[in-house]
C-alpha positions in Angstrom: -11.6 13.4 10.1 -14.9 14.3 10.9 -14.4 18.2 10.7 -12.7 17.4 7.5 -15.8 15.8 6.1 -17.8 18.4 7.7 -16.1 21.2 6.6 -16.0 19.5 2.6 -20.0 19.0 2.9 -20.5 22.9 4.1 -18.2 23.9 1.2 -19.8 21.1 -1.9 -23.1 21.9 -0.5 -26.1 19.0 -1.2 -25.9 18.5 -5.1 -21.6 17.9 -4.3 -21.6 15.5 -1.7 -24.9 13.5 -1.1 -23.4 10.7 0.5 -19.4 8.9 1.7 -18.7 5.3 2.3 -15.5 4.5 4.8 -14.7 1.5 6.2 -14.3 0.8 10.0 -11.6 2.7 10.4 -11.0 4.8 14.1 -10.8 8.1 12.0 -14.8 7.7 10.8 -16.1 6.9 14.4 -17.5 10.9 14.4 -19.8 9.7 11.5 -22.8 10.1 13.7 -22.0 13.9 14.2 -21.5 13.8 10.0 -25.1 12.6 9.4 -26.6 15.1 12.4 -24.6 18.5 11.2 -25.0 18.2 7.2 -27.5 16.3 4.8 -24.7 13.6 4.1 -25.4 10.1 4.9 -22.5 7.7 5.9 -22.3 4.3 4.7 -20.1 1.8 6.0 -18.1 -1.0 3.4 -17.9 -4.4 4.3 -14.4 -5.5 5.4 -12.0 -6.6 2.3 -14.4 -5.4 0.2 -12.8 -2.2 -1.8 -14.6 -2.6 -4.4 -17.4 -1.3 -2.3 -15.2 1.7 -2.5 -14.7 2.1 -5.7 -14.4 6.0 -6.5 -12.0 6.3 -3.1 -9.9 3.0 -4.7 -9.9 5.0 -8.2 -8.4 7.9 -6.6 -6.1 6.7 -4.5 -4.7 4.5 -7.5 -4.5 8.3 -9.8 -2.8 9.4 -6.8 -0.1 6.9 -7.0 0.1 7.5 -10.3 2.3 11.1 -9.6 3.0 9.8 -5.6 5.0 7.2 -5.2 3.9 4.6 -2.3 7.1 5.1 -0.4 6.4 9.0 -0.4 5.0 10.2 2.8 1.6 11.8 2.2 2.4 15.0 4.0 5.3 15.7 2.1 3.1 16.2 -0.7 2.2 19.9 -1.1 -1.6 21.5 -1.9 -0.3 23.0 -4.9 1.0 19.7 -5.8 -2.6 17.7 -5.1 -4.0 20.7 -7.3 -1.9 20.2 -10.4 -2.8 16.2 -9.8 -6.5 17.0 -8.9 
């Protein structure tokens, strides 16, 4: 994840992606490495609090929209996120 998030800063640049907030999830424990290799900073959401992550609840619920639950994420093609997106 944290090459992911690396890789979207280098791409958005500063004026796309100023700042994330994850929870404490395993997969955000590079976050460190996020705030020393790009100007993003990383905030962490209180635990069963979603709405603290609004935009990423948002999305995921436009997602589900055209992806059903029971559909396997990876099945899901990046021409098919792009016609979503």
């Amino acid at each position: 994840m944290t090459e992911a998030i690396l890789d979207l800063a280098e791409k958005l640049g500063t004026k796309g992606m100023k700042s994330i907030t994850v929870d404490h999830g395993k997969e955000f424990s590079g976050y460190k490495q996020v705030e020393e290799q790009s100007d993003v900073d990383v905030y962490f959401a209180h635990a069963y609090a979603p709405h603290e992550r609004g935009a990423n609840e948002n999305r995921n619920r436009a997602l589900r929209h055209f992806i059903p639950k029971g559909r396997p994420i990876e099945e899901v093609s990046d021409e098919e996120l792009m016609r979503i997106n």
